[in-house]
C-alpha positions in Angstrom: 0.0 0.0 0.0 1.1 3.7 -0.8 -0.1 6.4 1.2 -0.6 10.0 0.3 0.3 12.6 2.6 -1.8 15.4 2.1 -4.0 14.0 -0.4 -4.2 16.8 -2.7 -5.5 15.3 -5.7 -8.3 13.4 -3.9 -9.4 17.3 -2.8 -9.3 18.4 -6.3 -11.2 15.3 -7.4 -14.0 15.9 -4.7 -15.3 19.2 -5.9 -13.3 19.1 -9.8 -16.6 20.4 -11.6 -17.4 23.4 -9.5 -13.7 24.3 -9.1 -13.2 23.9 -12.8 -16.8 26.7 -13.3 -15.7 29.0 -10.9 -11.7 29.7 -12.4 -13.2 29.6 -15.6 -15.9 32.6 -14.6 -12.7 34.2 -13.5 -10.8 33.7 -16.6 -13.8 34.8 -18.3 -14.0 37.8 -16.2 -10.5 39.3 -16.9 -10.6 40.4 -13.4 -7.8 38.9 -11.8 -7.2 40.8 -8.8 -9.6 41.7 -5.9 -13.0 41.4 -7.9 -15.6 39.7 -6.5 -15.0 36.4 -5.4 -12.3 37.9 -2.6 -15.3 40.0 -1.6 -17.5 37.2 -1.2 -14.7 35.3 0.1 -13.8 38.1 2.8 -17.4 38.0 3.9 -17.5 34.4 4.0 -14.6 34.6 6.5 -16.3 37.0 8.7 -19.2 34.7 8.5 -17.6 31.7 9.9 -15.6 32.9 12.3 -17.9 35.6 13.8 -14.7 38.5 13.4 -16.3 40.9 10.9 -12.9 42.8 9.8 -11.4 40.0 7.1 -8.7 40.4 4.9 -7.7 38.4 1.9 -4.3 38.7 1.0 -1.1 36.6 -0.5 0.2 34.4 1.6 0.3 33.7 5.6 3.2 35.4 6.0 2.0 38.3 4.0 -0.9 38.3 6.7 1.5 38.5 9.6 3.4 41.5 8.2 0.5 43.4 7.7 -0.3 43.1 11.3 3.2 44.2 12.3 3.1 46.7 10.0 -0.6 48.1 11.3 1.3 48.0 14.5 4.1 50.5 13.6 6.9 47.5 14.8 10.0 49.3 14.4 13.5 48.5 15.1 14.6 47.8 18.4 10.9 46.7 19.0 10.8 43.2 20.9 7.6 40.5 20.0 7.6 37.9 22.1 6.9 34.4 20.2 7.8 30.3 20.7 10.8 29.1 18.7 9.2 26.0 18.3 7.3 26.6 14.8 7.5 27.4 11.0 10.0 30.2 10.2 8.1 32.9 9.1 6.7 33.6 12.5 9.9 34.7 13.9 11.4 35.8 10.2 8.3 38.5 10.0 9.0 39.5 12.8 12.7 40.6 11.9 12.2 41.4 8.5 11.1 44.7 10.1 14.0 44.9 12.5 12.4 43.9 15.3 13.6 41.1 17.7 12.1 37.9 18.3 12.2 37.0 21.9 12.0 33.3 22.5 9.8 31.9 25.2 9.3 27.7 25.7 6.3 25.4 24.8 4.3 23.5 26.9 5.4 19.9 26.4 1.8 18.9 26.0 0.6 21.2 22.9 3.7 22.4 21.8 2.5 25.9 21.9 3.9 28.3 23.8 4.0 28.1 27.6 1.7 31.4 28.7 3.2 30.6 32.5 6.5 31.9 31.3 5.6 34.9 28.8 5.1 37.4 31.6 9.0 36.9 33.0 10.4 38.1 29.0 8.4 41.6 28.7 10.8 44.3 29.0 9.7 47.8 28.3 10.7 47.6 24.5 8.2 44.9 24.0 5.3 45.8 21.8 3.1 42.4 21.2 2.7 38.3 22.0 2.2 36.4 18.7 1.6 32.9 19.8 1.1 30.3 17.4 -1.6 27.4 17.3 0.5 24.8 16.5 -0.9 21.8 14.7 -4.3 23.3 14.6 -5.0 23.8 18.3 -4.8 27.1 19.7 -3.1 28.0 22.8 -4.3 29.3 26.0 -5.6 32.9 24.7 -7.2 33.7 27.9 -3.9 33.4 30.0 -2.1 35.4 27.3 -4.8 37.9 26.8 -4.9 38.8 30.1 -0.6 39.3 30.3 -1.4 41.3 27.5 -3.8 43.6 28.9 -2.0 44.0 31.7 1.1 45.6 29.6 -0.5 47.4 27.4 -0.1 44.6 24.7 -1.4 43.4 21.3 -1.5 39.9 20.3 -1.2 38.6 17.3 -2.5 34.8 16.8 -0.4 33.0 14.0 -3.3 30.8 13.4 -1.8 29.2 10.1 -2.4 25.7 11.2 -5.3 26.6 13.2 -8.1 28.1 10.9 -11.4 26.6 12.2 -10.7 25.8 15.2 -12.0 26.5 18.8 -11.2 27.8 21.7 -14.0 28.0 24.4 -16.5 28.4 21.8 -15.0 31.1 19.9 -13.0 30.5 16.4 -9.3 31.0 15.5 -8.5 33.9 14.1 -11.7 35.8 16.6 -10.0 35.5 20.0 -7.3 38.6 19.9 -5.8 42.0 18.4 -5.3 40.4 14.9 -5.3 36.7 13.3 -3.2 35.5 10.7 -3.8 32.6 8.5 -3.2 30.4 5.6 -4.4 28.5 3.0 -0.9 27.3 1.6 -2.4 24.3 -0.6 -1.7 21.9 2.4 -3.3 24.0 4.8 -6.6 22.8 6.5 -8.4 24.9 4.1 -5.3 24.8 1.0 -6.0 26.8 -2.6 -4.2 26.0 -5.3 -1.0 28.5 -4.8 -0.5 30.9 -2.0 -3.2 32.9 -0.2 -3.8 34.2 3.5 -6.0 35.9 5.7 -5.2 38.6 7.9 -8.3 39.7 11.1 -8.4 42.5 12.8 -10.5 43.4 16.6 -11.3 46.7 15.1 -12.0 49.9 12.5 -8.9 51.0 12.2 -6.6 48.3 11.9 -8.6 47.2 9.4 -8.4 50.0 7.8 -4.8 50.0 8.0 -4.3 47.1 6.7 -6.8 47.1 4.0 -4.6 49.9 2.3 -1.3 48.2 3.5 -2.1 45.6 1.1 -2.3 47.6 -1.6 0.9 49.8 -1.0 -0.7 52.1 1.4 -3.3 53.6 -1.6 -6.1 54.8 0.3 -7.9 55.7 -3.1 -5.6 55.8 -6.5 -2.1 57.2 -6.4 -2.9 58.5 -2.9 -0.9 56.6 -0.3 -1.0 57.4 3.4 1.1 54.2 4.6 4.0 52.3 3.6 2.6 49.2 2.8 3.1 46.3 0.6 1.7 44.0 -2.3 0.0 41.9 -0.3 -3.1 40.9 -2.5 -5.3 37.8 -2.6 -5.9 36.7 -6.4 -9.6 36.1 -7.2 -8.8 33.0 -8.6 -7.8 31.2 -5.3 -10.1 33.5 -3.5 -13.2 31.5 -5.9 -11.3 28.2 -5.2 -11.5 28.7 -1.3 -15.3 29.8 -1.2 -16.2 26.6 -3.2 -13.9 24.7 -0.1 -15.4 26.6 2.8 -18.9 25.5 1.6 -17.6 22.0 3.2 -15.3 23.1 5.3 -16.7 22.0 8.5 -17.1 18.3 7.1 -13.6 18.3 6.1 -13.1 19.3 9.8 -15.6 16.8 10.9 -13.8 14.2 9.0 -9.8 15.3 9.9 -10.7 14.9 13.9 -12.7 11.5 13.1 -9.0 10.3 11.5 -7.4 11.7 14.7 -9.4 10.0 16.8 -8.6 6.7 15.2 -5.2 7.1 14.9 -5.2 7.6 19.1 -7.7 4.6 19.0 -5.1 2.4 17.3 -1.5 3.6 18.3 0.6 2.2 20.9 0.6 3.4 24.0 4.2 3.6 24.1 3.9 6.3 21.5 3.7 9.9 23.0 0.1 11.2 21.2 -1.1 14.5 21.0 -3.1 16.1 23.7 -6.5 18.0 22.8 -7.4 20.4 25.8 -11.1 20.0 26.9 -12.1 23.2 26.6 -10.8 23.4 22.8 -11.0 21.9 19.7 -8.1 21.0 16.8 -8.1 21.1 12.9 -5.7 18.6 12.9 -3.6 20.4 10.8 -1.2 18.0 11.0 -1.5 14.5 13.5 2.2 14.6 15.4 3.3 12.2 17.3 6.6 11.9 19.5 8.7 8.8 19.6 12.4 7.7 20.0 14.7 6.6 17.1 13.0 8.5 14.6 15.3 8.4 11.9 15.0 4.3 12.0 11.1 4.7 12.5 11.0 7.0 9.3 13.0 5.2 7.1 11.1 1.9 7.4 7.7 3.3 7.3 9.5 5.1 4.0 9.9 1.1 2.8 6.3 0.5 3.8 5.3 2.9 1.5 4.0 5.5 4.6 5.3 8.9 4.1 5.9 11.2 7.6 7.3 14.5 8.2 8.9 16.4 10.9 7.4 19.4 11.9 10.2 20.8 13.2 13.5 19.8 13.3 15.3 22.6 14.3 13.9 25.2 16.7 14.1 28.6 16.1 17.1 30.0 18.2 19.3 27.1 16.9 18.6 28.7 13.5 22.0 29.8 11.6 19.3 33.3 10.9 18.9 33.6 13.8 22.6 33.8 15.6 23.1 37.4 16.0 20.0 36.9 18.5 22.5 34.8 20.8 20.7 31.8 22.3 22.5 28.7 22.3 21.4 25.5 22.9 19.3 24.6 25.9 17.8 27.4 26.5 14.5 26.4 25.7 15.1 22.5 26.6 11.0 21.3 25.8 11.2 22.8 22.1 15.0 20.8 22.0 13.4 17.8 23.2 10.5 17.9 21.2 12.1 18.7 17.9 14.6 15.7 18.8 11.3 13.5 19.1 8.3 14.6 16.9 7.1 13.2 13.5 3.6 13.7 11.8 2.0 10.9 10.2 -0.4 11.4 7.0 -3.4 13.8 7.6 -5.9 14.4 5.2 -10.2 14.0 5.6 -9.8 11.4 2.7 -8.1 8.5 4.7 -9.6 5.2 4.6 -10.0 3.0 7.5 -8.0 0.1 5.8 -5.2 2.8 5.1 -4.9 3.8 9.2 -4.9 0.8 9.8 -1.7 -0.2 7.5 0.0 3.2 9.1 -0.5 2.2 12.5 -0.3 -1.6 12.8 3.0 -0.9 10.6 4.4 1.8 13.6 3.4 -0.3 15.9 5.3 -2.9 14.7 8.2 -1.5 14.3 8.3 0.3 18.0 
């Protein structure tokens, strides 16, 4: 048996005849570039996750900057963030001079550890951008409150996270600004890059609405620096066709979770799903010893993995004028030492878990 990853083509497969209509309107339209899909799409947004200031724009990381930017982060500026997560997180964050302070995970989620955010605020810092790692979000209330209490913004990286909850309320709804993305293998993927960026209120909106577009606040008239940060109305029609069934897909990613806990080892660390939350499985990670062996023979099985992520941020080559050196965050060391994510996608069969698991559990 050969198992897909992410399952990409099965998603095209599933909705091939609408997706196919709705480029070829936009082709037809010769409107390429914030028309009327990315308005629909932006009010779809609003619509399912109850925050009524959505942006479209080009990419995750595009969304992050244009918070950042909204915020005036300037050199010298400190953002306090976990080093245990994609790159551009930290990398937005210093593509505007600012400096990435570092604070460790919780061992359980893997997202940052709110009990120790409150000892790295210094007077230059400006914000808390926390990521929801693997498509559960972190504990917002904890860091709201830190936040308020310093005079604070925080700015969810919710990239793995879209659709998912935290005490009711969705990702991307529960601070200053949201950032997302629908990178193809995203949750909710188009078919290029594309991102979200949600704001708490008017004015960042505002802000960031013109951002996107170099500032313009009407034609040629610019008030801000800003940046090309547009969403394409051709992924912007592909992702309102997917968010018509995006809670299924949801439905269906947790139901493959939940068998993959049913049927793994116990001697395999499995992730941990707070009660008063809910995950988008973004990806399903597990942690487990001898991962290099473990990889390569599932590899000869036919069963892809990946390791999301190897090398924590402060151990980052990039990232050495910053000067952390190794364990000074030891739970993202350990972690990154021990994690490995198995296929995740809502179009995995029973017979194919069942190959994936009894083959790991086999080999541990």
């Amino acid at each position: 048996m050969k198992i897909d990853f992410a399952n990409l083509g099965k998603a095209y497969e599933e909705h091939r005849e609408e997706f196919e209509k709705v480029a070829l309107d936009v082709m037809r339209s010769a409107r390429y570039i914030l028309g009327a899909e990315t308005e629909d799409f932006e009010q779809n947004l609003s619509i399912f996750t109850g925050n009524n200031h959505a942006l479209g724009c080009s990419s995750g990381t595009d969304a992050l900057l244009l918070a950042l930017m909204a915020m005036r982060v300037r050199t010298n500026d400190e953002i306090i963030t976990t080093p245990f997560t994609f790159i551009a997180t930290a990398e937005t964050i210093a593509c505007l001079g600012a400096k990435p302070i570092f604070v460790d995970i919780d061992e359980e989620t893997y997202n940052i550890d709110a009990s120790k955010i409150e000892q790295a605020i210094t007077k230059k810092t400006k914000a808390i951008m926390p990521v929801s790692l693997y498509g559960q979000m972190p504990d917002m209330d904890e860091i709201n409150a830190i936040a308020e209490k310093y005079d604070l913004a925080v700015i969810e990286d919710a990239a793995q996270s879209f659709g998912a909850t935290y005490k009711g309320k969705r990702s991307c709804n529960v601070s200053t600004f949201g950032c997302t993305s629908f990178f193809p293998a995203k949750p909710l993927g188009c078919f290029g890059d594309g991102g979200a960026v949600f704001a708490t209120n008017e004015e960042d909106y505002e802000k960031m609405k013109a951002m996107r577009i170099h500032g313009q606040v009407e034609r040629y008239t610019h008030h801000y620096i800003g940046m090309g940060g547009r969403l394409d109305n051709l992924q912007a029609a592909i992702l309102n066709v997917k968010l018509k069934t995006y809670e299924s897909d949801i439905s269906r990613r947790q139901a493959v979770a939940m068998k993959y806990c049913d049927k793994l080892s116990g001697s395999i660390i499995k992730p941990t799903i707070k009660a008063d939350r809910t995950s988008v499985w973004a990806q399903y990670t597990v942690r487990i010893k001898n991962r290099d062996r473990i990889q390569k023979e599932l590899k000869e099985s036919g069963i892809p993995t990946a390791v999301h992520y190897p090398i924590p941020m402060h151990l980052q080559k990039c990232f050495s004028y910053l000067g952390y050196k190794a364990g000074d965050f030891p739970v993202s060391e350990k972690c990154a030492q021990e994690v490995m994510s198995l296929p995740m996608n809502p179009y995995l069969e029973e017979a194919e878990i069942d190959y994936i698991t009894t083959n790991l559990n086999t080999i541990l």
